[in-house]
N, C-alpha and C positions, 0 to 999 in steps of 0.2 A: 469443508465444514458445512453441515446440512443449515438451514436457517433455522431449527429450533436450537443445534447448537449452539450457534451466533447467541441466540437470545437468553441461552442458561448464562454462558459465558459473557453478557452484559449483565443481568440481573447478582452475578455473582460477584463483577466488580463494585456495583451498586450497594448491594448489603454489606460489601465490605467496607465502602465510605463512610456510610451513613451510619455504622453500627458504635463508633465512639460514642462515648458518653458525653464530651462535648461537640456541639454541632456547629461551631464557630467555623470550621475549615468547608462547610458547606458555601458560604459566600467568599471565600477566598481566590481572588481568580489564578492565583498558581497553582492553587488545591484540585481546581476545576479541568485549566489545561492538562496537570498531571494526570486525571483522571483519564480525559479524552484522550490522550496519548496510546494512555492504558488499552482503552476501549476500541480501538483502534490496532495497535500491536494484535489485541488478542482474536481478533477477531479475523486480521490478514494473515496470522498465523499459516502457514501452510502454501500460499495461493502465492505461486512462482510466479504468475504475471506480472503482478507488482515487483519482483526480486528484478526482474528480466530488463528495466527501463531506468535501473540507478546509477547515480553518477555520470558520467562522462556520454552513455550513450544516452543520455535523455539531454543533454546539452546539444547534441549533433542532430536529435531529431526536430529540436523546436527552430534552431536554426535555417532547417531543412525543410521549415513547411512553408514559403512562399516559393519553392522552387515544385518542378516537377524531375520528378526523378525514379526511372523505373524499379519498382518495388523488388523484384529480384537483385538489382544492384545494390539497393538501401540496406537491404537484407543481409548482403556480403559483406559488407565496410560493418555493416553493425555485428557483424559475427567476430570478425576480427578484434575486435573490443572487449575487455574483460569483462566477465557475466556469462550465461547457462545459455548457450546455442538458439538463435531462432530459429523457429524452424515453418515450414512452406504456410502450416496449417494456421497459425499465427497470425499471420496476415491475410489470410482467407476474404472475412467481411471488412478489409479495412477501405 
């Protein structure tokens, strides 16, 4: 998603908030998270990175960060793990 998409696709959850006739749920702070949620979902929409580090293998990596452990090996154990394949390119600049 190009970044003026991003930006339709916030401006668009925006007008939909705001656009009640009452504006009471504006200072609402569950009204607020829901929104940010919103704005958020819609905008990670699409972008597998994020999808690629849930659950169980984002547990094994935070565990994993006072050790050293070569990145090819980390790579395997995390493959093995449910979730969409890492792959070389991935950890390139890590």
């Amino acid at each position: 998603m190009t970044e003026d998409e991003r930006i339709w696709e916030v401006k668009q959850l925006l007008f939909d908030f705001v656009k009640s006739p009452s504006l009471r749920h504006i200072r609402d702070p569950l009204s607020l998270h829901k929104l940010a949620q919103d704005i958020v979902k819609r905008i990670d929409r699409g972008n597998s990175i994020w999808r690629k580090w849930d659950g169980p293998r984002e547990v094994l990596l935070k565990s994993a960060l006072g050790c050293w452990i070569p990145i090819a090996d980390l790579r395997d154990v995390l493959n093995r793990m449910p979730g969409p394949p890492l792959l070389a390119r991935t950890w390139h600049n890590a």
